[in-house]
N, CA, C, O and CB atoms as a CASP TS submission, in Angstrom:
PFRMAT TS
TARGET T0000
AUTHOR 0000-0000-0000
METHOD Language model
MODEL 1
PARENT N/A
ATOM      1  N   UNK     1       0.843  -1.177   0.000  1.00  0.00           N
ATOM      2  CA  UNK     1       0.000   0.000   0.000  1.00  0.00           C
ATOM      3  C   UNK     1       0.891   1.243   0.000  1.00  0.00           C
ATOM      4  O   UNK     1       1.899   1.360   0.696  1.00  0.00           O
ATOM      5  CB  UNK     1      -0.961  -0.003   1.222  1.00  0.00           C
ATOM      6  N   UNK     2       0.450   2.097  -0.791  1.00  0.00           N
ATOM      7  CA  UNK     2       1.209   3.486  -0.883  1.00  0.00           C
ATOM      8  C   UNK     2       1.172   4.238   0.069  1.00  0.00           C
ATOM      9  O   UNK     2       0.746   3.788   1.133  1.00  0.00           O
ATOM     10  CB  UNK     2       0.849   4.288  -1.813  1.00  0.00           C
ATOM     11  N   UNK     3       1.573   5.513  -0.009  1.00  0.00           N
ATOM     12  CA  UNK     3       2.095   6.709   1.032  1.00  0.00           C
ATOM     13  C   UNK     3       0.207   6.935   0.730  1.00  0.00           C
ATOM     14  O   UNK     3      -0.212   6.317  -0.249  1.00  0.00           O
ATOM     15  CB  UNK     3       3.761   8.321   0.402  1.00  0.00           C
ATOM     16  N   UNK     4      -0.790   7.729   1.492  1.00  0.00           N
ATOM     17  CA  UNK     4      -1.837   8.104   1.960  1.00  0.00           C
ATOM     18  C   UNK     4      -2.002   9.529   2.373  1.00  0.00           C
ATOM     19  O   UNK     4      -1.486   9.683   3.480  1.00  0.00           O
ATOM     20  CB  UNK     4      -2.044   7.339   2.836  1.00  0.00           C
ATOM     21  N   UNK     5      -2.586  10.758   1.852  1.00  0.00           N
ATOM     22  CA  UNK     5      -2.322  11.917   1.817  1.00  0.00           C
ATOM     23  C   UNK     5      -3.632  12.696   2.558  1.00  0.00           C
ATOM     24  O   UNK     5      -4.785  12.609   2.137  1.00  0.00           O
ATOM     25  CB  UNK     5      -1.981  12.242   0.392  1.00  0.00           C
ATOM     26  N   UNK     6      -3.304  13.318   3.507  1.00  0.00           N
ATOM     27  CA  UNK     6      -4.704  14.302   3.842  1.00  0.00           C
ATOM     28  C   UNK     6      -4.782  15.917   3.966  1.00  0.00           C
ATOM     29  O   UNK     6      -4.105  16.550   4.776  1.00  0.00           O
ATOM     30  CB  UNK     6      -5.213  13.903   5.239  1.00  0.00           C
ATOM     31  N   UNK     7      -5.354  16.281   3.395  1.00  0.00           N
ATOM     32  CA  UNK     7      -5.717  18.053   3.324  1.00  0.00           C
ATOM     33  C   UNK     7      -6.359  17.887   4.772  1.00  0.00           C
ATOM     34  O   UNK     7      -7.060  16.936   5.120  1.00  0.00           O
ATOM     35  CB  UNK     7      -7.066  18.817   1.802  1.00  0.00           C
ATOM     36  N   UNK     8      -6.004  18.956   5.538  1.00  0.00           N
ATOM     37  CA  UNK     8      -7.256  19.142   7.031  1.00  0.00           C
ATOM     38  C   UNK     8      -7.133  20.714   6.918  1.00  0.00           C
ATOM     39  O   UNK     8      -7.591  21.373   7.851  1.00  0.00           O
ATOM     40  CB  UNK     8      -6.653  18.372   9.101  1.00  0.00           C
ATOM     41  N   UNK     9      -6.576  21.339   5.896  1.00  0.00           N
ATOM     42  CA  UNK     9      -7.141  23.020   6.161  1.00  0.00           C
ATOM     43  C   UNK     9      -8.036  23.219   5.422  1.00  0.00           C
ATOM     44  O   UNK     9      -8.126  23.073   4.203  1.00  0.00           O
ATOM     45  CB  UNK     9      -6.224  24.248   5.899  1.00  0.00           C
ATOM     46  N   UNK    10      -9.169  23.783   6.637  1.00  0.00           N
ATOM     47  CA  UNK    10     -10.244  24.459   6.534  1.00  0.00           C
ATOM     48  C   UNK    10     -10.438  25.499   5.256  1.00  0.00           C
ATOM     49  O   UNK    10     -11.410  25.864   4.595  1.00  0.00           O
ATOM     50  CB  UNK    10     -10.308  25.070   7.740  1.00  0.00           C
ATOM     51  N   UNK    11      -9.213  25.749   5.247  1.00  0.00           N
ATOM     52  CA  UNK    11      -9.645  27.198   3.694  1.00  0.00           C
ATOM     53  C   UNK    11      -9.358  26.687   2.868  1.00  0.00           C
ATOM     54  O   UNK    11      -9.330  27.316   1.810  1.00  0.00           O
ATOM     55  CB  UNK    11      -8.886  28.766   3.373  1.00  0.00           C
ATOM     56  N   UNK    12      -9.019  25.405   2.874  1.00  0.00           N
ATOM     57  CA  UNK    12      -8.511  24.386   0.983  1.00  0.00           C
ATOM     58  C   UNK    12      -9.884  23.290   1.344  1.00  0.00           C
ATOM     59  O   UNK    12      -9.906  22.532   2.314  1.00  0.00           O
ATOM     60  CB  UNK    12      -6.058  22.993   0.854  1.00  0.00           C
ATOM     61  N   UNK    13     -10.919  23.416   0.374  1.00  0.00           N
ATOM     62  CA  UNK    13     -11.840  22.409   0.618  1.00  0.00           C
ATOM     63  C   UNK    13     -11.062  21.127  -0.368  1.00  0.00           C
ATOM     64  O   UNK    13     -10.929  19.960   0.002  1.00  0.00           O
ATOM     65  CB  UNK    13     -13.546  22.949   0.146  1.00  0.00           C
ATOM     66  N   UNK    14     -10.677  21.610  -1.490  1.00  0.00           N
ATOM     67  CA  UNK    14      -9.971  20.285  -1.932  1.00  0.00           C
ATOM     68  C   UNK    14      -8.646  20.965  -3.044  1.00  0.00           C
ATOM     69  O   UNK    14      -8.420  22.169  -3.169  1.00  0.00           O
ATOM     70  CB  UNK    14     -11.320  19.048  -2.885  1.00  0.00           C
ATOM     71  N   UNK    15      -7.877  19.815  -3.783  1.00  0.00           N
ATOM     72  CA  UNK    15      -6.755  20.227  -4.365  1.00  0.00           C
ATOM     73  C   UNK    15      -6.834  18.901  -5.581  1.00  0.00           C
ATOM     74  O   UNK    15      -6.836  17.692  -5.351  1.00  0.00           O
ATOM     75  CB  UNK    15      -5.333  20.357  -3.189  1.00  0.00           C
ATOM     76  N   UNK    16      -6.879  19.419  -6.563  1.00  0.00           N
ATOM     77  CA  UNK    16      -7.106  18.644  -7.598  1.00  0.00           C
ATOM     78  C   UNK    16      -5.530  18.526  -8.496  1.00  0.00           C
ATOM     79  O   UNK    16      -4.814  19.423  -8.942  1.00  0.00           O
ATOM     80  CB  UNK    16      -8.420  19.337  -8.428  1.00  0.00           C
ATOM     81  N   UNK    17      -5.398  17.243  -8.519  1.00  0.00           N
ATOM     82  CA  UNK    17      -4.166  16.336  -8.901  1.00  0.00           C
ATOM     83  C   UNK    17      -4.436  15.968 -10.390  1.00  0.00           C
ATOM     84  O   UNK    17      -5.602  16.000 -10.784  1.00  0.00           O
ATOM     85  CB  UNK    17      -4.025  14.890  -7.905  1.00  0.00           C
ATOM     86  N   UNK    18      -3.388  15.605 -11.281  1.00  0.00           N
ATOM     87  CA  UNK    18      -3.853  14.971 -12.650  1.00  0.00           C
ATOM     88  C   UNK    18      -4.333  13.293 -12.321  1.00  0.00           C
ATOM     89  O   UNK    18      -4.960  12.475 -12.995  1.00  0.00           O
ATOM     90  CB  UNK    18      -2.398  15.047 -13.882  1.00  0.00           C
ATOM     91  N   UNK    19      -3.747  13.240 -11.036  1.00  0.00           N
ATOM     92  CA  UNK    19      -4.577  11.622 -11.075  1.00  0.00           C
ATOM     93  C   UNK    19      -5.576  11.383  -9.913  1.00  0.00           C
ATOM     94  O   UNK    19      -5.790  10.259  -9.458  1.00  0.00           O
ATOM     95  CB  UNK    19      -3.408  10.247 -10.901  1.00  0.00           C
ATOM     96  N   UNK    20      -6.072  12.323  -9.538  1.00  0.00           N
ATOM     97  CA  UNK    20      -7.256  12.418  -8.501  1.00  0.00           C
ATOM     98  C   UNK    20      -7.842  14.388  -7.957  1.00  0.00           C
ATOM     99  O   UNK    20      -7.795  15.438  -8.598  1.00  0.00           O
ATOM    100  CB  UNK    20      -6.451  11.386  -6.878  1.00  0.00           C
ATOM    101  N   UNK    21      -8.269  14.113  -6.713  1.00  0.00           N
ATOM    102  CA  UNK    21      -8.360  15.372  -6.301  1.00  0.00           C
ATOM    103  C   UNK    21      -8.745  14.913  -4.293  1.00  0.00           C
ATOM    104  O   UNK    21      -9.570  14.218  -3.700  1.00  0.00           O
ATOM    105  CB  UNK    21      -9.787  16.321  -7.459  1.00  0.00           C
ATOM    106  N   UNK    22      -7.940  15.526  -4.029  1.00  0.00           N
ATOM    107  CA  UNK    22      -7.456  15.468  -2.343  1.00  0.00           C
ATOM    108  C   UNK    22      -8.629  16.338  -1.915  1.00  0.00           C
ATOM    109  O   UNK    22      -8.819  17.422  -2.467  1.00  0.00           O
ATOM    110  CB  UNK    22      -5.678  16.237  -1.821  1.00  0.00           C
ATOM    111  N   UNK    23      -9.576  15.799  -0.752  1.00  0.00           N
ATOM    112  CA  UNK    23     -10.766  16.703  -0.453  1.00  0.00           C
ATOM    113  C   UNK    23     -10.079  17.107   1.352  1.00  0.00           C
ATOM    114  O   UNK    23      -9.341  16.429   2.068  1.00  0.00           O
ATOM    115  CB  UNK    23     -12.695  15.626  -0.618  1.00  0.00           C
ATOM    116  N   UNK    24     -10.645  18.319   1.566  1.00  0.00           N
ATOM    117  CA  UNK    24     -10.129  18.629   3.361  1.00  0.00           C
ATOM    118  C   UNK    24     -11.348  17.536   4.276  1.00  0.00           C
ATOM    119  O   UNK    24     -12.510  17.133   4.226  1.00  0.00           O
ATOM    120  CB  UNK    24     -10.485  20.945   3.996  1.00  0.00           C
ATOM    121  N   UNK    25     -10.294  17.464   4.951  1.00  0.00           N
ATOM    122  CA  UNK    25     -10.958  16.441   5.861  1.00  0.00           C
ATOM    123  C   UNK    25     -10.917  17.016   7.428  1.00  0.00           C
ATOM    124  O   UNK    25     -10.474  18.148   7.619  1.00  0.00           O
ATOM    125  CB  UNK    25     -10.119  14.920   5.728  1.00  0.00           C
ATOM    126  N   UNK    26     -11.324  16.317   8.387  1.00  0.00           N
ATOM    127  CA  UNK    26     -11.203  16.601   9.681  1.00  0.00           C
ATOM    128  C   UNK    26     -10.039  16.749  10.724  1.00  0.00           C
ATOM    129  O   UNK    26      -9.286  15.790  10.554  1.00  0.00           O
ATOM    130  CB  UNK    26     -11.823  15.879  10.035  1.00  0.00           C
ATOM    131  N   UNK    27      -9.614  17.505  11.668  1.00  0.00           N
ATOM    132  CA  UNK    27      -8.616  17.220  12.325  1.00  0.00           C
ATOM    133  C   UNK    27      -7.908  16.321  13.057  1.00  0.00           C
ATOM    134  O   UNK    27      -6.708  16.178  13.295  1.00  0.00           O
ATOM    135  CB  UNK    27      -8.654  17.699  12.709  1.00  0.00           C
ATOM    136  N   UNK    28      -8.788  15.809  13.328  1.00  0.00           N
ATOM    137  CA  UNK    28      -8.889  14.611  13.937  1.00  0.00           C
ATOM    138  C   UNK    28      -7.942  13.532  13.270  1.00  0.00           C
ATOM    139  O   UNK    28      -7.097  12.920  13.923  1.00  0.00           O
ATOM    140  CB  UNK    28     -10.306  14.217  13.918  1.00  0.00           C
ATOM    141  N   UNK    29      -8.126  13.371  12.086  1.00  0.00           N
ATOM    142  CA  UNK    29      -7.688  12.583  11.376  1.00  0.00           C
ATOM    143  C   UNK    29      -6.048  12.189  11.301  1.00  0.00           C
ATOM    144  O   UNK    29      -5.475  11.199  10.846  1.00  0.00           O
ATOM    145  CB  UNK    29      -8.196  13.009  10.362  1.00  0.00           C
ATOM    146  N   UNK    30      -5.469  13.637  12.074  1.00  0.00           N
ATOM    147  CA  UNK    30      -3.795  13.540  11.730  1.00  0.00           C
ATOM    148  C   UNK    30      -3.829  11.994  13.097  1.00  0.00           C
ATOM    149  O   UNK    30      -2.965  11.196  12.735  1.00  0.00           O
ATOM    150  CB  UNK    30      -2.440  15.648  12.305  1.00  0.00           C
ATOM    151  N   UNK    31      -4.270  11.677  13.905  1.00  0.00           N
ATOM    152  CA  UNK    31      -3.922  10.942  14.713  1.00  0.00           C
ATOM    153  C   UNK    31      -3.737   9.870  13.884  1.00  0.00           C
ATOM    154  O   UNK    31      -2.774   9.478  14.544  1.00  0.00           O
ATOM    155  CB  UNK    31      -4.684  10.848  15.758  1.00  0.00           C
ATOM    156  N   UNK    32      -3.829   8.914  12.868  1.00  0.00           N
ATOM    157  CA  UNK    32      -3.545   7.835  12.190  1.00  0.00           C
ATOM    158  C   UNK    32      -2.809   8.276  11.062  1.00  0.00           C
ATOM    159  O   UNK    32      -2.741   7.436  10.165  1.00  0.00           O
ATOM    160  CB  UNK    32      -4.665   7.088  11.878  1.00  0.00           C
ATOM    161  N   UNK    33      -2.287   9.261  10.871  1.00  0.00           N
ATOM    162  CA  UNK    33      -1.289   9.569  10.071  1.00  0.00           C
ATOM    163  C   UNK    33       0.601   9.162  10.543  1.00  0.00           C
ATOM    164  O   UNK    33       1.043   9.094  11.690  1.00  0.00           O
ATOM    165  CB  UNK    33      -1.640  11.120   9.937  1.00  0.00           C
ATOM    166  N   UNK    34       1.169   9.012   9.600  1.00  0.00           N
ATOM    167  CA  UNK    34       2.323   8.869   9.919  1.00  0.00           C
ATOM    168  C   UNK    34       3.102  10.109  10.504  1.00  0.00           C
ATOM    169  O   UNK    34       3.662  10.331  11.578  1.00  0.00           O
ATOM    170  CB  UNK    34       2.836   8.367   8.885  1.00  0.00           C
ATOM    171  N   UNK    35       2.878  10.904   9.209  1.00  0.00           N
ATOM    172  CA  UNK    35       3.558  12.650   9.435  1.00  0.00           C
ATOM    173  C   UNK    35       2.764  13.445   9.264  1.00  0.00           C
ATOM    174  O   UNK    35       1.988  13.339   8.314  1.00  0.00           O
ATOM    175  CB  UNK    35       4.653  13.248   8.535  1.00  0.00           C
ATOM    176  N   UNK    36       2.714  14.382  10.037  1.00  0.00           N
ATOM    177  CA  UNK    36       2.269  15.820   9.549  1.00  0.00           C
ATOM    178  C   UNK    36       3.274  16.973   9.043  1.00  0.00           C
ATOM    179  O   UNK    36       4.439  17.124   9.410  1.00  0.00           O
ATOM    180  CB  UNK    36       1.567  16.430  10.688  1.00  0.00           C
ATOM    181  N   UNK    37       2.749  17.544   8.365  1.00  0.00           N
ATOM    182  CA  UNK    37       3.327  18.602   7.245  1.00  0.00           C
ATOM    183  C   UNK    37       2.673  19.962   7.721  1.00  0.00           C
ATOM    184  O   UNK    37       1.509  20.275   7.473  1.00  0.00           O
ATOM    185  CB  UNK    37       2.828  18.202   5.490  1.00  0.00           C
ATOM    186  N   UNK    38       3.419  20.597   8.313  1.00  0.00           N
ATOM    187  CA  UNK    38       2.789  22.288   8.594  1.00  0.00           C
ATOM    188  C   UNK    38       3.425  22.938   7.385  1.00  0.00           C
ATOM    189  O   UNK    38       4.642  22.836   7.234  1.00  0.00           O
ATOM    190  CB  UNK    38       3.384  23.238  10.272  1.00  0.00           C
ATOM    191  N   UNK    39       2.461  23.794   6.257  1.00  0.00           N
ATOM    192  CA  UNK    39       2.974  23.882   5.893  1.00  0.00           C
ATOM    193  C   UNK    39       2.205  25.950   5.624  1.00  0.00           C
ATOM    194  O   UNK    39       2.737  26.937   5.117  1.00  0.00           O
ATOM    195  CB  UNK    39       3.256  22.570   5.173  1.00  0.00           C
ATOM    196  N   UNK    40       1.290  25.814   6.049  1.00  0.00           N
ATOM    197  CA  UNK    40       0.704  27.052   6.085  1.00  0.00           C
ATOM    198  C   UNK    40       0.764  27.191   7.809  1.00  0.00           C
ATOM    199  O   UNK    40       0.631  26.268   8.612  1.00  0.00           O
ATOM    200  CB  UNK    40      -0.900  27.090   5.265  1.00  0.00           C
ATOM    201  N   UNK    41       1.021  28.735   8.126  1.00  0.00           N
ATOM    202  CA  UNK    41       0.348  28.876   9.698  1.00  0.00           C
ATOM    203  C   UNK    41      -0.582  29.961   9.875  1.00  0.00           C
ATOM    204  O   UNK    41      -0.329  31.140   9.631  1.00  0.00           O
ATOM    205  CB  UNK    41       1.447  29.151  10.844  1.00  0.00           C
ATOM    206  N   UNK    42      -1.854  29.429  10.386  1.00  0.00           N
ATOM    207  CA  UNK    42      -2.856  30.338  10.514  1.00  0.00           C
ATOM    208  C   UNK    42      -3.611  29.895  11.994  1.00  0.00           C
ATOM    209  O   UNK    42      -3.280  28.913  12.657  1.00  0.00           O
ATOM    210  CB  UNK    42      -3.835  30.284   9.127  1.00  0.00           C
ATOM    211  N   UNK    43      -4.682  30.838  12.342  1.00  0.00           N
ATOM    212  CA  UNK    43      -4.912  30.810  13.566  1.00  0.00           C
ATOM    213  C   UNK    43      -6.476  29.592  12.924  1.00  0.00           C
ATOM    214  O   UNK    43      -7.355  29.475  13.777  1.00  0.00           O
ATOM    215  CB  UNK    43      -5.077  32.654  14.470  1.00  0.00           C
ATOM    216  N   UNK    44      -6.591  29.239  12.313  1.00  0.00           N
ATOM    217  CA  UNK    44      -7.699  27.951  12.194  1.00  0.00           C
ATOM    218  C   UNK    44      -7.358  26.432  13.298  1.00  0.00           C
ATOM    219  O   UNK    44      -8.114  25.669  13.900  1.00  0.00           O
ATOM    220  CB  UNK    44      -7.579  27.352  10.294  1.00  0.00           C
ATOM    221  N   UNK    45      -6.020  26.500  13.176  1.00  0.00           N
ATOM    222  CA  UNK    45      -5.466  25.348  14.152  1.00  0.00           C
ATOM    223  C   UNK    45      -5.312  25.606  15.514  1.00  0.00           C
ATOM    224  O   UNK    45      -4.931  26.672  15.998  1.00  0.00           O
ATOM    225  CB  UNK    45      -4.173  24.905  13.782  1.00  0.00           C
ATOM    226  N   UNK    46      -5.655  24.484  16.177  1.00  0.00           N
ATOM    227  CA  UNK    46      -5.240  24.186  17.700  1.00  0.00           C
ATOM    228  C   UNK    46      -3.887  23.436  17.466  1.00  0.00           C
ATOM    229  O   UNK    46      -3.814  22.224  17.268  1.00  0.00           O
ATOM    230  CB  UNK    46      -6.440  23.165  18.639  1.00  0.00           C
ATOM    231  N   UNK    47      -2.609  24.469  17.520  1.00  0.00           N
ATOM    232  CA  UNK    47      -1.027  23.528  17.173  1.00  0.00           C
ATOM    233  C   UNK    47      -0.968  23.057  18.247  1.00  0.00           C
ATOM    234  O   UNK    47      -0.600  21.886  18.160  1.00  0.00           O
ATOM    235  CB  UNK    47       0.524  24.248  16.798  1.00  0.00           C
ATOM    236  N   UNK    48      -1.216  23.490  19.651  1.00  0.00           N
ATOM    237  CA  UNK    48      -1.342  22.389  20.724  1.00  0.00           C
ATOM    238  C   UNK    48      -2.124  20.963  20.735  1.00  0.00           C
ATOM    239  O   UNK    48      -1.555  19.878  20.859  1.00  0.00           O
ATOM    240  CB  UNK    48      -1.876  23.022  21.723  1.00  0.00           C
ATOM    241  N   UNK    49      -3.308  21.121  20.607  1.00  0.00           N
ATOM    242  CA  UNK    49      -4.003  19.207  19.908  1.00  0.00           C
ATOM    243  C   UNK    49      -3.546  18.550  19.089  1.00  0.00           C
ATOM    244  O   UNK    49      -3.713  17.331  19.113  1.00  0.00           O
ATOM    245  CB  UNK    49      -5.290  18.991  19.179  1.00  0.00           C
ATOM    246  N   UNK    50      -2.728  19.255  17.974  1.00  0.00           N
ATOM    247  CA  UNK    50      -1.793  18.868  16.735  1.00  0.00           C
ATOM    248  C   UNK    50      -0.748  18.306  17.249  1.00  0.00           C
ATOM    249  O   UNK    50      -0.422  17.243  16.721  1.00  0.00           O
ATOM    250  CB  UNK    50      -1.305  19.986  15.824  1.00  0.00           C
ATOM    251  N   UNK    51       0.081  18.800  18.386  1.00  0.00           N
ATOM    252  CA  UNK    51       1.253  18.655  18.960  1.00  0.00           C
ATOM    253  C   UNK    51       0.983  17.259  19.594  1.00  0.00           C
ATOM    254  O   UNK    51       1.848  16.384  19.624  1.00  0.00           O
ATOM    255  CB  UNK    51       1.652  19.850  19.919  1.00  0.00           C
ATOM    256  N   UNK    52      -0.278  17.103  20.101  1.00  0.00           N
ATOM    257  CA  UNK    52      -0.490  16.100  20.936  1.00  0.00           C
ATOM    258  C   UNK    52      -1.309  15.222  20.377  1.00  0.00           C
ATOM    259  O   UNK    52      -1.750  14.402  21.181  1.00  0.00           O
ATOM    260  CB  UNK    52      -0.921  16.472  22.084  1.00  0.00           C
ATOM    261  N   UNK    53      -1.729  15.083  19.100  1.00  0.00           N
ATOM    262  CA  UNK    53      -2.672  13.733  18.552  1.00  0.00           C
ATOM    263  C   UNK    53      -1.680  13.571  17.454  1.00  0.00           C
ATOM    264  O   UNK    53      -2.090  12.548  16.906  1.00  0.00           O
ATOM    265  CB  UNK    53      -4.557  13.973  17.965  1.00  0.00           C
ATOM    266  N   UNK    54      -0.519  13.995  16.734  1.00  0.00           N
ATOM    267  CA  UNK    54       0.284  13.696  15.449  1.00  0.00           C
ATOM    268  C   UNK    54       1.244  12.665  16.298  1.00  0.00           C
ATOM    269  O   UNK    54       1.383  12.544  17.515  1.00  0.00           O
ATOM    270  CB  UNK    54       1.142  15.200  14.575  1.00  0.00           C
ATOM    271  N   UNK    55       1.770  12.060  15.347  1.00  0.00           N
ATOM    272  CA  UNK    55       3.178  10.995  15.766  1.00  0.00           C
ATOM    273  C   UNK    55       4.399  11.580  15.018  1.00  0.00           C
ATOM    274  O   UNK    55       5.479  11.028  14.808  1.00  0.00           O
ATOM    275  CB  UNK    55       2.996   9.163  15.172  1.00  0.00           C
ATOM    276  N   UNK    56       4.030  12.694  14.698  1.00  0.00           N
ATOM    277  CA  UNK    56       5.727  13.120  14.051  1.00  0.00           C
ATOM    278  C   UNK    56       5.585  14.565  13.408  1.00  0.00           C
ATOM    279  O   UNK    56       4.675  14.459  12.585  1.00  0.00           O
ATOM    280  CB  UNK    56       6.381  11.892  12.566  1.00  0.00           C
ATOM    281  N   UNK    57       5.902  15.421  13.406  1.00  0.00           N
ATOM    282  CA  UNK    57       5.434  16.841  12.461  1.00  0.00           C
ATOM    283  C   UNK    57       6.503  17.532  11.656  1.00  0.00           C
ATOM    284  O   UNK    57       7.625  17.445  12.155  1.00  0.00           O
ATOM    285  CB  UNK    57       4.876  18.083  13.433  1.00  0.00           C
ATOM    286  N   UNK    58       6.428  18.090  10.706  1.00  0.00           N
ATOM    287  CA  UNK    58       7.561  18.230  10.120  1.00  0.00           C
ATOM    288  C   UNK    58       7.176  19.922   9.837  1.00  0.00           C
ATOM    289  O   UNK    58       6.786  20.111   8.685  1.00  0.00           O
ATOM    290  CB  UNK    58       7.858  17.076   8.791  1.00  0.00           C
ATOM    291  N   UNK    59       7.214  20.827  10.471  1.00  0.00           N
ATOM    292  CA  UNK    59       6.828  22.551  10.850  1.00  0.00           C
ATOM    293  C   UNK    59       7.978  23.002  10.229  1.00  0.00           C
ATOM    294  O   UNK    59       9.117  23.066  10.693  1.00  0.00           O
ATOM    295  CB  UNK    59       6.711  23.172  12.660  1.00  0.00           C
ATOM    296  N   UNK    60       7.358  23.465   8.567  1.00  0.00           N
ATOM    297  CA  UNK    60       7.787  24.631   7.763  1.00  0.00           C
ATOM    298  C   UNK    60       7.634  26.071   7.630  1.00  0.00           C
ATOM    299  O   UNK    60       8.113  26.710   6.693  1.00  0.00           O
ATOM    300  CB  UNK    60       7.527  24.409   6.914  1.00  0.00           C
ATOM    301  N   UNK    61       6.984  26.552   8.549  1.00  0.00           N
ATOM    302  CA  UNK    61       6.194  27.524   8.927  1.00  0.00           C
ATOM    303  C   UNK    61       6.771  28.504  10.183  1.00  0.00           C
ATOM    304  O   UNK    61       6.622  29.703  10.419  1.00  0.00           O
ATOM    305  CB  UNK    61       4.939  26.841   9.241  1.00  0.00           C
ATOM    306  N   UNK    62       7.503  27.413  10.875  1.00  0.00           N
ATOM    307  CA  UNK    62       7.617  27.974  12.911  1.00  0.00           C
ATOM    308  C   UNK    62       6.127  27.901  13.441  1.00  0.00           C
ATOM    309  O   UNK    62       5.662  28.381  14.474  1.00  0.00           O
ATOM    310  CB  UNK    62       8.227  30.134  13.298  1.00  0.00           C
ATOM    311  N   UNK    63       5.693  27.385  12.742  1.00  0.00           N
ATOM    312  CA  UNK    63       3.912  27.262  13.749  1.00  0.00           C
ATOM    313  C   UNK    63       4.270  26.737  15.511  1.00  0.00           C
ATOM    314  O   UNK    63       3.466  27.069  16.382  1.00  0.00           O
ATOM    315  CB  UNK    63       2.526  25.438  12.796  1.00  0.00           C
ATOM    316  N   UNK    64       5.304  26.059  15.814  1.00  0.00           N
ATOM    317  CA  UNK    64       4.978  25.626  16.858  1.00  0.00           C
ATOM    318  C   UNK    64       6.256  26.277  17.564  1.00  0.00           C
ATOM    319  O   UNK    64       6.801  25.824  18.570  1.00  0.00           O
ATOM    320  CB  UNK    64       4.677  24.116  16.872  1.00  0.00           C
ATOM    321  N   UNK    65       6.644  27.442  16.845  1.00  0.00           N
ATOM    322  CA  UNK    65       7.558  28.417  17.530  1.00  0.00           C
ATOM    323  C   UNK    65       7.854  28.196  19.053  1.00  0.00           C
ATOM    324  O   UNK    65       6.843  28.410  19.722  1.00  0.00           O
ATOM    325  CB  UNK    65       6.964  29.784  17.382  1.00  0.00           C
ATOM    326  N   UNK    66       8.960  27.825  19.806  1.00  0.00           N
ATOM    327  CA  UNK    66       8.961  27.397  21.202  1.00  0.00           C
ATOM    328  C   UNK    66       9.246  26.155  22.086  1.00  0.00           C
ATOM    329  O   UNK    66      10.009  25.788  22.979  1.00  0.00           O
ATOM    330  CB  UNK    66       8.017  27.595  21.448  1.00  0.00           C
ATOM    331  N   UNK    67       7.824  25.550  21.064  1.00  0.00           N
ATOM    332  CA  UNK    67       7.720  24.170  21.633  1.00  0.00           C
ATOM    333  C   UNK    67       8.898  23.357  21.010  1.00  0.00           C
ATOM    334  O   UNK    67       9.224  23.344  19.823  1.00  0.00           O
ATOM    335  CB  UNK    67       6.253  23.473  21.297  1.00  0.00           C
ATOM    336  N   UNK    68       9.613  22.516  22.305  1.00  0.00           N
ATOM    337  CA  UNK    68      10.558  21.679  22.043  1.00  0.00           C
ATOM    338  C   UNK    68       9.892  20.413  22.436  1.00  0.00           C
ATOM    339  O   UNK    68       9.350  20.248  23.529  1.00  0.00           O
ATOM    340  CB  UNK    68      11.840  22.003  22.703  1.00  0.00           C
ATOM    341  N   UNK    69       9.972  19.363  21.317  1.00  0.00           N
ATOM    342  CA  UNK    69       9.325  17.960  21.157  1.00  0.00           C
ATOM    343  C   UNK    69      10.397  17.514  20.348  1.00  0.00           C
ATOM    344  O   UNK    69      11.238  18.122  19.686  1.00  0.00           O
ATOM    345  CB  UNK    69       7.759  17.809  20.458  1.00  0.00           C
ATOM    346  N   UNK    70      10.095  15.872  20.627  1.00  0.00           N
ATOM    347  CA  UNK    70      11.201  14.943  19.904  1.00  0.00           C
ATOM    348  C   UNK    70      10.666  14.846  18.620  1.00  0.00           C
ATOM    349  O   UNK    70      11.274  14.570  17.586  1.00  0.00           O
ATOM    350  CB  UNK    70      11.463  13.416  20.540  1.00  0.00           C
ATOM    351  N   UNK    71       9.389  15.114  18.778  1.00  0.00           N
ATOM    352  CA  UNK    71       8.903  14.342  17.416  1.00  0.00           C
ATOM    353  C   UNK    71       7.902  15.555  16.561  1.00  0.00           C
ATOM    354  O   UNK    71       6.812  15.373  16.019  1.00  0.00           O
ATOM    355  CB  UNK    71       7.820  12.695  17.898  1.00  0.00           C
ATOM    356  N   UNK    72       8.812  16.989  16.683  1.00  0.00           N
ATOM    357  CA  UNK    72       8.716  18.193  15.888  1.00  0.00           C
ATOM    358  C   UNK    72      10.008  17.853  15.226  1.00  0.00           C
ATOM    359  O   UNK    72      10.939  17.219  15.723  1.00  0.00           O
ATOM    360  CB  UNK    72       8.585  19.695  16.682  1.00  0.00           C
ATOM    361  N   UNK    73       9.921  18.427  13.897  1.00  0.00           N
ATOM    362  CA  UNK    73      11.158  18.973  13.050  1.00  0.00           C
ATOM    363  C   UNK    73      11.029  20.175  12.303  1.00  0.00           C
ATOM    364  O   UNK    73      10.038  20.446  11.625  1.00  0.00           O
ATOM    365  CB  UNK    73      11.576  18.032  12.066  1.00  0.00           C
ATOM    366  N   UNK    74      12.258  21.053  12.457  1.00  0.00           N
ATOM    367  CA  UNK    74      11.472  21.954  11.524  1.00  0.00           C
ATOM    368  C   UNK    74      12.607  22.233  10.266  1.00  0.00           C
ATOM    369  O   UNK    74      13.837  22.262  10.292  1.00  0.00           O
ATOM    370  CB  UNK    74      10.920  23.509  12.398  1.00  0.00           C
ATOM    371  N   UNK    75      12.048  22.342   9.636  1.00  0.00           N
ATOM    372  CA  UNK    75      12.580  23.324   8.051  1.00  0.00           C
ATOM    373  C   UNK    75      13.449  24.929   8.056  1.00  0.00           C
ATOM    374  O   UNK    75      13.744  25.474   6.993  1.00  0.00           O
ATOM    375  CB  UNK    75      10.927  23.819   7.148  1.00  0.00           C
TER
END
């Protein structure tokens, strides 16, 4: 099974691909994800529930400016 991709921002309802189209989904959802990808920062997110339901984040942004975690990386 392949890599598995999810949109969860609220202001992208979806993102259309030449071989599909990625719809936004719930927040919730990063908890069964492998990685998360910050890749916009806006005040729509709770980066604290993010911090604490993701298994790994990869913050291109400084969204989680501060917070020191093992399993933040940033760009």
């Amino acid at each position: 099974m392949g890599p598995r991709y999810l949109n969860v921002d609220p202001h992208v309802s979806e993102i259309r691909f030449d071989n599909g189209t990625l719809r936004s989904t719930d927040v919730e959802s990063v908890r069964s994800a492998d990685c998360v990808v910050i890749v916009t920062d806006h005040s729509a997110f709770d980066y604290q529930a993010l911090l604490r339901d993701a298994n790994l984040i990869v913050d291109t942004r400084n969204a989680l400016k501060g917070v020191r975690s093992e399993k933040v990386f940033r760009l």
